[in-house]
mmCIF entry with sequence, helices, sheets and N, C-alpha, C, O atoms, coordinates in Angstrom:
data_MODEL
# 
_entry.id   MODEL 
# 
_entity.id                         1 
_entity.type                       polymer 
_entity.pdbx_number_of_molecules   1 
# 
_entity_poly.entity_id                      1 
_entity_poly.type                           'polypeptide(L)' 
_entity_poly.nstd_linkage                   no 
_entity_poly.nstd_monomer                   no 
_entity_poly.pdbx_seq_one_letter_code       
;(UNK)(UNK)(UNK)(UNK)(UNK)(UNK)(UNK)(UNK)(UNK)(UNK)(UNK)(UNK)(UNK)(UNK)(UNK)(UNK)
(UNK)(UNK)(UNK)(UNK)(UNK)(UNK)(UNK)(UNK)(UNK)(UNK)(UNK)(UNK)(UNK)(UNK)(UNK)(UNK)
(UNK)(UNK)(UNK)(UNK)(UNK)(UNK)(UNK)(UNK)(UNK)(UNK)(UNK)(UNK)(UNK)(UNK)(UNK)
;
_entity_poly.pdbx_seq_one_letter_code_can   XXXXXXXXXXXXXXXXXXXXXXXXXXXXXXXXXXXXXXXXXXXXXXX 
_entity_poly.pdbx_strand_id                 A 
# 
loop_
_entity_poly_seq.entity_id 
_entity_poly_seq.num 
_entity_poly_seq.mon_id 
_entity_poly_seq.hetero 
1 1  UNK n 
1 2  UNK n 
1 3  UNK n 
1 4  UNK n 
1 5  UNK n 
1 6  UNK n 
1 7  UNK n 
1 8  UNK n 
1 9  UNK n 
1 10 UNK n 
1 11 UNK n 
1 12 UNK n 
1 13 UNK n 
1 14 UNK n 
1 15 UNK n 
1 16 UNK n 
1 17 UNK n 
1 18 UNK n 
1 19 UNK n 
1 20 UNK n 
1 21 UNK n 
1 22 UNK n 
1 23 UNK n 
1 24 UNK n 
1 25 UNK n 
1 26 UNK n 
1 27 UNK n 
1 28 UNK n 
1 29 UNK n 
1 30 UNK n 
1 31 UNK n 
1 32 UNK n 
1 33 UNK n 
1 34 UNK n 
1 35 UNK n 
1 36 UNK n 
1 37 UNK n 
1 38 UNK n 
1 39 UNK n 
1 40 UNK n 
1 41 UNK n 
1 42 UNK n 
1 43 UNK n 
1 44 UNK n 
1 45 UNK n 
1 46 UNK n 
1 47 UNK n 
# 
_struct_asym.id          A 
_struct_asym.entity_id   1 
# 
loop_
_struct_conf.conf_type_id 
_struct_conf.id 
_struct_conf.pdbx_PDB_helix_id 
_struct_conf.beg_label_comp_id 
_struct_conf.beg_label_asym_id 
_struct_conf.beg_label_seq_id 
_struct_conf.pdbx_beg_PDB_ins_code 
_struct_conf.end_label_comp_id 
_struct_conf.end_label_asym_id 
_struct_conf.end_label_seq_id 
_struct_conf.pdbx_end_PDB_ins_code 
_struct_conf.beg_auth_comp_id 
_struct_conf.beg_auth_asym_id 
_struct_conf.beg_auth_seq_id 
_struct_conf.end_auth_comp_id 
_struct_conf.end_auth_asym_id 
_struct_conf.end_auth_seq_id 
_struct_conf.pdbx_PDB_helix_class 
_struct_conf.details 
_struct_conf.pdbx_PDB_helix_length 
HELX_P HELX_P1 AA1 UNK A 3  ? UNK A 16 ? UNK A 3  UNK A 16 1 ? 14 
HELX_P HELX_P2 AA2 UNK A 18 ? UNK A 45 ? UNK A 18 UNK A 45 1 ? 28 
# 
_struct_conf_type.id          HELX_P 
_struct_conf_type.criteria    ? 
_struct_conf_type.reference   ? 
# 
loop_
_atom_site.group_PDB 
_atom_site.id 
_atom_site.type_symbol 
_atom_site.label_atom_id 
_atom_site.label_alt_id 
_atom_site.label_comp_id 
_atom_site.label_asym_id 
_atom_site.label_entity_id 
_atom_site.label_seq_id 
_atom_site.pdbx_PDB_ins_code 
_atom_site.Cartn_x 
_atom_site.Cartn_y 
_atom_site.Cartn_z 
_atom_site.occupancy 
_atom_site.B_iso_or_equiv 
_atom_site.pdbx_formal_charge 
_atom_site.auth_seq_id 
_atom_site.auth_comp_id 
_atom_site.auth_asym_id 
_atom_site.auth_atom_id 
_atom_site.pdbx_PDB_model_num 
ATOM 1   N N  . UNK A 1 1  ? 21.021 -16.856 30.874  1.00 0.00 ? 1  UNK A N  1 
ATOM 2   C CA . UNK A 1 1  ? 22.390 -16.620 30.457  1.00 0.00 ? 1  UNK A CA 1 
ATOM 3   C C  . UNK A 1 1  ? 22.624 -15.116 30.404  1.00 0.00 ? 1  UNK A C  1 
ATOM 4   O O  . UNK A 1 1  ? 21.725 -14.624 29.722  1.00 0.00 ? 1  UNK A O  1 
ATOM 5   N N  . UNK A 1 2  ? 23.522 -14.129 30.876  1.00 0.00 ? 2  UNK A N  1 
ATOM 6   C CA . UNK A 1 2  ? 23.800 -13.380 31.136  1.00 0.00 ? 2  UNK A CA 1 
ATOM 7   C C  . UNK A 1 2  ? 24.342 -13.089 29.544  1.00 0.00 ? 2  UNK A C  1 
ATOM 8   O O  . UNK A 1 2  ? 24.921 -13.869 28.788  1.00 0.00 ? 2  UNK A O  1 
ATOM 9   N N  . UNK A 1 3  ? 23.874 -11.463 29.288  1.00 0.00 ? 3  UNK A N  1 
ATOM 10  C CA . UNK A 1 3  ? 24.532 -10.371 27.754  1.00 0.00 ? 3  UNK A CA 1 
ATOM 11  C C  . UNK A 1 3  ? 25.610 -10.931 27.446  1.00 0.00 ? 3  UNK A C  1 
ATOM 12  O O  . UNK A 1 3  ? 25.590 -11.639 26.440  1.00 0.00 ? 3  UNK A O  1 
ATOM 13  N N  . UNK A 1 4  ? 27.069 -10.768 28.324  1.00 0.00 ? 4  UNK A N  1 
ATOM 14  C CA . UNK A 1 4  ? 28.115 -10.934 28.209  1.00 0.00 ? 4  UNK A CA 1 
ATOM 15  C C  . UNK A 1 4  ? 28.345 -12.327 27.165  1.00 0.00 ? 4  UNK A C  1 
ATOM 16  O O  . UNK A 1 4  ? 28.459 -12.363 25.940  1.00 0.00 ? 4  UNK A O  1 
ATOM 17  N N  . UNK A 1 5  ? 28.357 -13.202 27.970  1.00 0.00 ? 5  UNK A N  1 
ATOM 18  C CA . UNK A 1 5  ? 27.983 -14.708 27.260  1.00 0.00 ? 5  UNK A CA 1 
ATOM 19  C C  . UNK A 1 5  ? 27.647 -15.009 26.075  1.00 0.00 ? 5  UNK A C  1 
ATOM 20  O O  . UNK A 1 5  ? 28.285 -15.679 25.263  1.00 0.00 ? 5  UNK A O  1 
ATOM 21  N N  . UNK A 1 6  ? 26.114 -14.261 25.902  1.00 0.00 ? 6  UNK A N  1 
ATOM 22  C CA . UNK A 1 6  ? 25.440 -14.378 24.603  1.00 0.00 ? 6  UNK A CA 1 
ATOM 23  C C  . UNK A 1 6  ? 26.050 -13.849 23.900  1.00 0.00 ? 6  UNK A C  1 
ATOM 24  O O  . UNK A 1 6  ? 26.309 -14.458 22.862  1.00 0.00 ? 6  UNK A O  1 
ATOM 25  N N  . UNK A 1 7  ? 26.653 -12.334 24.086  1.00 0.00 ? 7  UNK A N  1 
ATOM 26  C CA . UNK A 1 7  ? 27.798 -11.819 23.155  1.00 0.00 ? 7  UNK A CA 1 
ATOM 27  C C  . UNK A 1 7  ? 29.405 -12.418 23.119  1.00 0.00 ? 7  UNK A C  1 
ATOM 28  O O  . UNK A 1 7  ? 30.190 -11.777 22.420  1.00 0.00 ? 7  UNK A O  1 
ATOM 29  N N  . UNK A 1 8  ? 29.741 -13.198 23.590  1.00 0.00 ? 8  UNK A N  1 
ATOM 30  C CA . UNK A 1 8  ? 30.941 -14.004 23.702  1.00 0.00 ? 8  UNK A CA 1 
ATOM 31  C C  . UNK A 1 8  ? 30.849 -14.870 23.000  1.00 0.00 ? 8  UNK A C  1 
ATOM 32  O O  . UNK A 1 8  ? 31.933 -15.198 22.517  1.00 0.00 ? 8  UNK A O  1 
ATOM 33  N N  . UNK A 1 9  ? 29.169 -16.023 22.370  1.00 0.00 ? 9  UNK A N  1 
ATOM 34  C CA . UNK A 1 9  ? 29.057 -17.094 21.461  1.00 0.00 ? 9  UNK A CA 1 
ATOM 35  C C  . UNK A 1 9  ? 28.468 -16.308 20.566  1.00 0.00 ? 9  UNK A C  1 
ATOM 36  O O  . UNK A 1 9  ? 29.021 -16.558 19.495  1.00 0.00 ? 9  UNK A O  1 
ATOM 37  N N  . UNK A 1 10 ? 27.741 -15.584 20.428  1.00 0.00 ? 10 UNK A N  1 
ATOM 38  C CA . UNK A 1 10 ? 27.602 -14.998 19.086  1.00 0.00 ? 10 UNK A CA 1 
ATOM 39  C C  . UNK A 1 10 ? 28.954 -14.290 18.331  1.00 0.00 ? 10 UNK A C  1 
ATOM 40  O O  . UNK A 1 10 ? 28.778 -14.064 17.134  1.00 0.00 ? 10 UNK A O  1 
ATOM 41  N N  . UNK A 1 11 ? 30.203 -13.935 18.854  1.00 0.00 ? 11 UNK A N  1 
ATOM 42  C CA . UNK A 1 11 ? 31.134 -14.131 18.091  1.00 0.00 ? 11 UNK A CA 1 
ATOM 43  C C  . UNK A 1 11 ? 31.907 -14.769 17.875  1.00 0.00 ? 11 UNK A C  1 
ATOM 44  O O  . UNK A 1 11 ? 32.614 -14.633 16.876  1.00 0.00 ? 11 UNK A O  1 
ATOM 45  N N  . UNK A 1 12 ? 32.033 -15.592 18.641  1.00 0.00 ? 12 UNK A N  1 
ATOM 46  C CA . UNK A 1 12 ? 32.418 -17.158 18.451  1.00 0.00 ? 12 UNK A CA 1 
ATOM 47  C C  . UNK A 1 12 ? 31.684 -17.824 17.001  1.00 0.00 ? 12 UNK A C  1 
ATOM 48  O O  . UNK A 1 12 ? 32.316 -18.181 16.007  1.00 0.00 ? 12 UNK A O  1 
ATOM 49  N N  . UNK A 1 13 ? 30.314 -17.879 17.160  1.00 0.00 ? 13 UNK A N  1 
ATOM 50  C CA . UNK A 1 13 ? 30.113 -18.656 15.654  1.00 0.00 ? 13 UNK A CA 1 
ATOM 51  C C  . UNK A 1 13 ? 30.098 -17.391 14.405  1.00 0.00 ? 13 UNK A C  1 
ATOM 52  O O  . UNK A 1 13 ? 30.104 -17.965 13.316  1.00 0.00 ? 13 UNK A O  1 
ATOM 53  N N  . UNK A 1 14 ? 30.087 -16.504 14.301  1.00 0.00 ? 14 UNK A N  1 
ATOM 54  C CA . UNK A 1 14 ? 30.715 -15.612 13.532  1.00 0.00 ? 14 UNK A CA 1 
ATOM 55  C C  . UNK A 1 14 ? 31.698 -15.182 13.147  1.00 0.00 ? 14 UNK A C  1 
ATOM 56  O O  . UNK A 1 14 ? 31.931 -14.346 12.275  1.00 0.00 ? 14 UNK A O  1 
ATOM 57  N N  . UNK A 1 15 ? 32.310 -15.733 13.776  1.00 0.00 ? 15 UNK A N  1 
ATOM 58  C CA . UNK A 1 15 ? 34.020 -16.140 13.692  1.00 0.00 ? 15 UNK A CA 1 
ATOM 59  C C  . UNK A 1 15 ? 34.394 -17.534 12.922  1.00 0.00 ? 15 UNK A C  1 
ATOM 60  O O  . UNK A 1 15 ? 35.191 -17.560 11.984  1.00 0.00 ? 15 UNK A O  1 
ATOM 61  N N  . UNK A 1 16 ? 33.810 -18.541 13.363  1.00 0.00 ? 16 UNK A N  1 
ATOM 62  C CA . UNK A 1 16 ? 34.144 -19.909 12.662  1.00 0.00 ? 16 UNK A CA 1 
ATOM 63  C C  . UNK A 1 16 ? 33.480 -20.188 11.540  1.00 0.00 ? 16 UNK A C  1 
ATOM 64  O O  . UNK A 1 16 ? 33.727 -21.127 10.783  1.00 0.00 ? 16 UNK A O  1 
ATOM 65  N N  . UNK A 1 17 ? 32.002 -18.777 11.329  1.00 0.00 ? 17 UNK A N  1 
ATOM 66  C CA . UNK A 1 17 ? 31.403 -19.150 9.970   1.00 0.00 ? 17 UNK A CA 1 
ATOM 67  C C  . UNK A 1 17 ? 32.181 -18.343 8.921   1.00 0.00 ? 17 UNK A C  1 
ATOM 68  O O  . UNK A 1 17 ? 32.308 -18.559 7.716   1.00 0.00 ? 17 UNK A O  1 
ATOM 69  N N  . UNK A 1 18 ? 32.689 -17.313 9.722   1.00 0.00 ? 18 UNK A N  1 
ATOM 70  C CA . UNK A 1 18 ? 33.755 -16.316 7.933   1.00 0.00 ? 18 UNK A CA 1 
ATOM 71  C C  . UNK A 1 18 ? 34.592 -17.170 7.884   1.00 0.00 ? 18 UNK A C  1 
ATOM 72  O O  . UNK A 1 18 ? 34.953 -17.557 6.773   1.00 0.00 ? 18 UNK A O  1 
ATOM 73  N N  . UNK A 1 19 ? 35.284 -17.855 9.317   1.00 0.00 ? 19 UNK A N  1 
ATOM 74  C CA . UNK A 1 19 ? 36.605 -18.547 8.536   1.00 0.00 ? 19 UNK A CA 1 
ATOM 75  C C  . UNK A 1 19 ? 36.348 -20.032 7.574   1.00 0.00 ? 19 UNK A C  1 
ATOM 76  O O  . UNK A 1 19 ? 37.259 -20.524 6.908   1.00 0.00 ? 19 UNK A O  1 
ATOM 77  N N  . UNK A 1 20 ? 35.079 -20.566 7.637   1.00 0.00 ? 20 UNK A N  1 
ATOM 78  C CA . UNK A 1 20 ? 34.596 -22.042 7.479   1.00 0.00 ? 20 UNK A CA 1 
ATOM 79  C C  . UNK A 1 20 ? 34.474 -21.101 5.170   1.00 0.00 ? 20 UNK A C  1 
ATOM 80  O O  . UNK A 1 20 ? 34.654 -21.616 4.066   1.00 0.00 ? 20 UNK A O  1 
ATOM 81  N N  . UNK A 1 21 ? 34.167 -19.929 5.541   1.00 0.00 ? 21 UNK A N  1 
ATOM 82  C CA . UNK A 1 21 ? 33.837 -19.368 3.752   1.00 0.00 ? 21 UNK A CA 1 
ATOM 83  C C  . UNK A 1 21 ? 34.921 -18.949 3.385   1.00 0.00 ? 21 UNK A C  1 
ATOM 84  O O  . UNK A 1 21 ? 35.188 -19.437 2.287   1.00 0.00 ? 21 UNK A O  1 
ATOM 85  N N  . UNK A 1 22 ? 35.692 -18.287 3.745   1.00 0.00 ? 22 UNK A N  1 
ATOM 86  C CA . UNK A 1 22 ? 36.939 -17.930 3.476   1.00 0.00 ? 22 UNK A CA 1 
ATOM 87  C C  . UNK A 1 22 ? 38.088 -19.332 2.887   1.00 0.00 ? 22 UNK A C  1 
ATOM 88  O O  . UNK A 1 22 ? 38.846 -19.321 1.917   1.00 0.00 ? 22 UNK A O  1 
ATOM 89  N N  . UNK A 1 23 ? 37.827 -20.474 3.928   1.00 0.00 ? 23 UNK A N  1 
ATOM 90  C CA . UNK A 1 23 ? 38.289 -21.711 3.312   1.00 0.00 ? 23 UNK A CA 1 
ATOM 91  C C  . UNK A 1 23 ? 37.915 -22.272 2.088   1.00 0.00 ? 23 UNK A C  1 
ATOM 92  O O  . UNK A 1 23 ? 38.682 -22.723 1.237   1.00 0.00 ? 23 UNK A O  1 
ATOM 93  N N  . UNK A 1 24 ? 36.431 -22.211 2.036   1.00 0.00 ? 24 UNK A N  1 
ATOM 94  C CA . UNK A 1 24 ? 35.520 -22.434 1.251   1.00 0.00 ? 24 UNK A CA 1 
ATOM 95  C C  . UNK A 1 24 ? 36.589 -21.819 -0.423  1.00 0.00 ? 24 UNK A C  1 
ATOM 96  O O  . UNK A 1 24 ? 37.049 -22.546 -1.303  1.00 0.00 ? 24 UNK A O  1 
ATOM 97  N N  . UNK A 1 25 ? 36.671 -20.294 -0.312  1.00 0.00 ? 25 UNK A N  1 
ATOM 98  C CA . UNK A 1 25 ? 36.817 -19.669 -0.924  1.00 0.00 ? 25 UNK A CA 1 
ATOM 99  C C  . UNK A 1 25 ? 38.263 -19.690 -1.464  1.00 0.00 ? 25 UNK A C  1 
ATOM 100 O O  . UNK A 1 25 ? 38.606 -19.145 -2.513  1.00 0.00 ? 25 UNK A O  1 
ATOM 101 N N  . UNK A 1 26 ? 39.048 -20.355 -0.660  1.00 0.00 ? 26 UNK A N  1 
ATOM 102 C CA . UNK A 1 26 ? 40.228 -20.614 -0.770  1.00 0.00 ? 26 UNK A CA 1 
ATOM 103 C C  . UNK A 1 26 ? 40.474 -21.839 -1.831  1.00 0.00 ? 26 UNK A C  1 
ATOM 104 O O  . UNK A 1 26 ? 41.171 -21.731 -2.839  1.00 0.00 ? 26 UNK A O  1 
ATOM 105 N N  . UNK A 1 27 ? 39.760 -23.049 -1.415  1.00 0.00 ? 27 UNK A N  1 
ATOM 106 C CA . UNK A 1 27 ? 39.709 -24.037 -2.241  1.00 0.00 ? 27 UNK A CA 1 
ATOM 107 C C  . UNK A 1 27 ? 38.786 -23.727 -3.400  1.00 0.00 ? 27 UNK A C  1 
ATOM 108 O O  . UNK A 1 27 ? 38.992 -24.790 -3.985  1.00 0.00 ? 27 UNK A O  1 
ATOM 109 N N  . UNK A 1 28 ? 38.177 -23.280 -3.958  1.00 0.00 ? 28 UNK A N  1 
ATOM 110 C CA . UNK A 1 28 ? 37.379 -22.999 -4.944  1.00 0.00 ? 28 UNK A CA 1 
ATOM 111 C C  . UNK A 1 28 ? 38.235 -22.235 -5.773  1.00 0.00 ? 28 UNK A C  1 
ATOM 112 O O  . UNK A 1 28 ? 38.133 -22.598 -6.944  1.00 0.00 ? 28 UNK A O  1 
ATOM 113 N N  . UNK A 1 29 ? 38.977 -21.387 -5.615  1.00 0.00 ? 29 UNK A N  1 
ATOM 114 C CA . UNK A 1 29 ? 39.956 -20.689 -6.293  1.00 0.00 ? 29 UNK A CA 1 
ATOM 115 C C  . UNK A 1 29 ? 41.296 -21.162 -6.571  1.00 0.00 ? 29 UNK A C  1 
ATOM 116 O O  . UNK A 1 29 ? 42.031 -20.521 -7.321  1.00 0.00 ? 29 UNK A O  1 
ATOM 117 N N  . UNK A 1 30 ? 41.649 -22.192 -6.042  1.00 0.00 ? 30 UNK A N  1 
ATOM 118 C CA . UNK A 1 30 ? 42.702 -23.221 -5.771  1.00 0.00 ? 30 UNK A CA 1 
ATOM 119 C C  . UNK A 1 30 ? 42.164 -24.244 -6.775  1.00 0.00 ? 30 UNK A C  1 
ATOM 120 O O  . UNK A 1 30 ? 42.951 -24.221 -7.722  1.00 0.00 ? 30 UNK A O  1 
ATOM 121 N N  . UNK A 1 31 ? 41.054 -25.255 -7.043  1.00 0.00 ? 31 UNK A N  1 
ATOM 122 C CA . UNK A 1 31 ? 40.365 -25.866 -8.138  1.00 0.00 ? 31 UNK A CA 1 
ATOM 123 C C  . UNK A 1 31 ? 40.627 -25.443 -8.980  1.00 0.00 ? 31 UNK A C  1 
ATOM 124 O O  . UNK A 1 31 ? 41.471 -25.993 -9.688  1.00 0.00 ? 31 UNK A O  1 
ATOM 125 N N  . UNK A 1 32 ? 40.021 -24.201 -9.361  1.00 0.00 ? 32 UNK A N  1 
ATOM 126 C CA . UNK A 1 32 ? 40.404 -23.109 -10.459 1.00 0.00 ? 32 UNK A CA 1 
ATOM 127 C C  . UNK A 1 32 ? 41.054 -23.298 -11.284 1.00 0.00 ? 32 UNK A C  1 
ATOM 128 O O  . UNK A 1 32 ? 40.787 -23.693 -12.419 1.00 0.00 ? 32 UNK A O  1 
ATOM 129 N N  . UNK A 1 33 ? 42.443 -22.920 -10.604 1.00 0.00 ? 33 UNK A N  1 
ATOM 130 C CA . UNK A 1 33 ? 43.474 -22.987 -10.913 1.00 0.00 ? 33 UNK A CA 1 
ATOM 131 C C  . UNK A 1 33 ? 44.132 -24.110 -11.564 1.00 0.00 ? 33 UNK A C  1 
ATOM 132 O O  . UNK A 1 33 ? 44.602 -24.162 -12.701 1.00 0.00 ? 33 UNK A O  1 
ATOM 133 N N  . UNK A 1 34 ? 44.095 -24.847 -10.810 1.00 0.00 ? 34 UNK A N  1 
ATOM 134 C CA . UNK A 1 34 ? 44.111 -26.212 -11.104 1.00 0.00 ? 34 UNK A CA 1 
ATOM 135 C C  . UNK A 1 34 ? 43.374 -26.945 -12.632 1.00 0.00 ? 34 UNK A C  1 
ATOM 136 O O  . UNK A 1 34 ? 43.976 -27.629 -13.459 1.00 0.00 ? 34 UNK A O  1 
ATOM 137 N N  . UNK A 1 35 ? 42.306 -26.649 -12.650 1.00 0.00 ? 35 UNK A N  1 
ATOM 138 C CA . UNK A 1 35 ? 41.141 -26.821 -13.876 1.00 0.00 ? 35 UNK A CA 1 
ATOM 139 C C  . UNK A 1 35 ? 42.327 -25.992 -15.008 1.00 0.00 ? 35 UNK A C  1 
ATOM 140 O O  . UNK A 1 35 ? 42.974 -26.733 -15.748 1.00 0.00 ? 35 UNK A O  1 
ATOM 141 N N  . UNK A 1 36 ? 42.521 -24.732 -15.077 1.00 0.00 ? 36 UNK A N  1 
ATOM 142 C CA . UNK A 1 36 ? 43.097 -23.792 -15.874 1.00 0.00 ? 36 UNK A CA 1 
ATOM 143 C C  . UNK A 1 36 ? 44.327 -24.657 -16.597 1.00 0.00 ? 36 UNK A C  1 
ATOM 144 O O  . UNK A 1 36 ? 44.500 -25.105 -17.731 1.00 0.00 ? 36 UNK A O  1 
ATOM 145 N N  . UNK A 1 37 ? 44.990 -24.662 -15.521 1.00 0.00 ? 37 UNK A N  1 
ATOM 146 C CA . UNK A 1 37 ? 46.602 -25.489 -15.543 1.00 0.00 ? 37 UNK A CA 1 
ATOM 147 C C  . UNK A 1 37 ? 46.436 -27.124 -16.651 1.00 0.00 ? 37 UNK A C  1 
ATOM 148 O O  . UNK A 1 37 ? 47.093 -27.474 -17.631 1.00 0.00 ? 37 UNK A O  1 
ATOM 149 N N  . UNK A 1 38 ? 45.406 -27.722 -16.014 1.00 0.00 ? 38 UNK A N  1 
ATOM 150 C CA . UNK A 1 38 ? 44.780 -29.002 -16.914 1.00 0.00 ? 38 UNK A CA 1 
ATOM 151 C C  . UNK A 1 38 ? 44.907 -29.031 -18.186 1.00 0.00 ? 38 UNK A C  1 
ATOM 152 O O  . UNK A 1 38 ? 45.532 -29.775 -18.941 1.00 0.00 ? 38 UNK A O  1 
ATOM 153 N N  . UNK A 1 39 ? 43.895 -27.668 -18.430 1.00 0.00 ? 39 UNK A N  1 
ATOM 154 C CA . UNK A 1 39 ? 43.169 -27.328 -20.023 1.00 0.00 ? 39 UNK A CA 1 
ATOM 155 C C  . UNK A 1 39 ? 44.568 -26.349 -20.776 1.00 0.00 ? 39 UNK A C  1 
ATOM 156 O O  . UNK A 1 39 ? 44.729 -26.226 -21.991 1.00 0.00 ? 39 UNK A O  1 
ATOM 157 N N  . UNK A 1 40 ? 45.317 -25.836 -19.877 1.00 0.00 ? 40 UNK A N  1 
ATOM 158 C CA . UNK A 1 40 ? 46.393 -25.007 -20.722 1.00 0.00 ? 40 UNK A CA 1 
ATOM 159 C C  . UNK A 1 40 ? 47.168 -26.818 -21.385 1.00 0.00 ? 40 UNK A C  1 
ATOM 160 O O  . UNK A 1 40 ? 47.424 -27.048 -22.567 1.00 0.00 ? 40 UNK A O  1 
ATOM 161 N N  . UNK A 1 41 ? 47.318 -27.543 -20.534 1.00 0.00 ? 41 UNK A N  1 
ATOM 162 C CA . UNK A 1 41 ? 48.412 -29.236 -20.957 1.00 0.00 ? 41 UNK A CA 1 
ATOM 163 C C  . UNK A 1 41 ? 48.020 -29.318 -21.851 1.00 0.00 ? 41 UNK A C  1 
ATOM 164 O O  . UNK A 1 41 ? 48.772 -29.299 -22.825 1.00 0.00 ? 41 UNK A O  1 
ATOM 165 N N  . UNK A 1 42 ? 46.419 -29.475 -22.036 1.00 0.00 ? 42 UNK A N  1 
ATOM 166 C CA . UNK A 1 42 ? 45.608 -30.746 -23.397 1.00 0.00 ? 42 UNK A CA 1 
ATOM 167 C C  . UNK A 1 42 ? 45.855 -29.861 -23.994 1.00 0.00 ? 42 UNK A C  1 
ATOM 168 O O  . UNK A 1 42 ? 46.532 -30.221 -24.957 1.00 0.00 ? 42 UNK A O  1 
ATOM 169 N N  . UNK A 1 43 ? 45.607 -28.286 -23.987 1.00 0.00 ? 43 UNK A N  1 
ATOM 170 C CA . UNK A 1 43 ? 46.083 -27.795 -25.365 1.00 0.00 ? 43 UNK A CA 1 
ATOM 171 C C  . UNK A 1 43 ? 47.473 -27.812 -26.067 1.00 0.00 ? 43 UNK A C  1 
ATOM 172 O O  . UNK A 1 43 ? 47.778 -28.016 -27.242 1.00 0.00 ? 43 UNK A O  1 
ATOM 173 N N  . UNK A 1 44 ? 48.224 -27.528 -24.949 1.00 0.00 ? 44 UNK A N  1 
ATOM 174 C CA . UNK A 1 44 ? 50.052 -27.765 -25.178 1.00 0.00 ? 44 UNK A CA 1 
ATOM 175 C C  . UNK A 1 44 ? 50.325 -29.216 -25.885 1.00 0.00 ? 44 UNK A C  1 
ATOM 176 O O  . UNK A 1 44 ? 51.266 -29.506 -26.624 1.00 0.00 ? 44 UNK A O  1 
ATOM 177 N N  . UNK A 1 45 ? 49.231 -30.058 -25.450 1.00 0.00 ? 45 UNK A N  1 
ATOM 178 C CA . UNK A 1 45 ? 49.463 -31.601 -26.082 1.00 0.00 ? 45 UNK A CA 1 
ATOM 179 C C  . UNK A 1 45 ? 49.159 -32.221 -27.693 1.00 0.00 ? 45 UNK A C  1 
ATOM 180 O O  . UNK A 1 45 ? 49.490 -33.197 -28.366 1.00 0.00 ? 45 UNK A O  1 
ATOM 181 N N  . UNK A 1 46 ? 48.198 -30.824 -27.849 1.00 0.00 ? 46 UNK A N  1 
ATOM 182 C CA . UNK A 1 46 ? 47.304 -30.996 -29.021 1.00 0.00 ? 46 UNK A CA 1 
ATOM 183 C C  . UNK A 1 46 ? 47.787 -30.119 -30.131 1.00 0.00 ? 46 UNK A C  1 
ATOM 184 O O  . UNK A 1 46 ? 47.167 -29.854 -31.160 1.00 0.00 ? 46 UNK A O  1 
ATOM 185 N N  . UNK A 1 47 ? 49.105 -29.659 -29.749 1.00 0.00 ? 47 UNK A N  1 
ATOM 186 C CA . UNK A 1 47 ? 49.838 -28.721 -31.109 1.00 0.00 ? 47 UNK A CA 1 
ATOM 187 C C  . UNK A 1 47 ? 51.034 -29.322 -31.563 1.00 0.00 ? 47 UNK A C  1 
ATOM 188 O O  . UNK A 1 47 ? 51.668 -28.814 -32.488 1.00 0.00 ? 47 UNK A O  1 
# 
């Protein structure tokens, strides 16, 4: 397989692995939020 190539799929999956964490990272902070929003109710419920 010719440089070119090998350097054409090596940024190819370096590309789909930041964006695969970045998602990652998106929903994890999105949960979060979510969790936060939950626990602010039960307390709003509990006064």
């Amino acid at each position: 397989m010719s440089t070119f190539i090998k350097r054409i799929a090596v940024l190819l999956v370096v590309t789909a692995l930041l964006a695969i964490v970045g998602i990652g990272c998106n929903t994890a902070h999105g949960f979060g939020k979510d969790m936060e929003s939950a626990g602010e109710s039960i307390q709003d419920g509990t006064n």
